[in-house]
C-alpha positions, 0 to 999 in steps of 0.5 A: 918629425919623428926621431929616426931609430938607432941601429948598429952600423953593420961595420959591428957584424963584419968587423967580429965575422972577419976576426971569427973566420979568419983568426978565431975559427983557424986557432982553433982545431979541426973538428973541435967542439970549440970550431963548431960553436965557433961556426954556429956564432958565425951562422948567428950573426949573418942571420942577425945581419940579415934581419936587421937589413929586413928591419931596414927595408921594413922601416924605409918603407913605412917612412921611418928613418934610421940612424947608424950607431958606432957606438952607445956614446953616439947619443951625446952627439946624434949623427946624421940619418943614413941612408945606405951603408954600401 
């Protein structure tokens, strides 16, 4: 069998979205340059998550398994394949 494809567990992107939208974006100033890039990385990370989710869906139906990462040391001990995040 095949070793199943490492990805990052989707708690990566909503652990930065809520610091970005609740801490970041409001320390900012309303209207700033800074607040626009600010909302420009909170729009790319949602469209990150969202194709790593199509990859998902792509890769479970193809028959390749994958396997959630919570960090880069995941690979001195693999963890088990998972199935759904939610």
């Amino acid at each position: 069998m095949d070793r199943p494809i490492p990805l990052p567990s989707h708690i990566h992107y909503e652990l930065l979205l809520q610091l970005l939208e609740r801490q970041t974006l409001f320390s900012l100033q309303q209207r700033s340059p800074q607040q626009q890039q600010i909302q420009e990385l909170i729009f790319t990370l949602r469209k990150a998550l969202s194709q790593q989710k199509q990859l998902e869906e792509s890769c479970r139906s193809s028959g390749i398994a994958i396997e959630y990462h919570w960090s880069l040391n995941d690979t001195a001990a693999p963890s088990a394949p998972h199935t759904d995040e939610y």
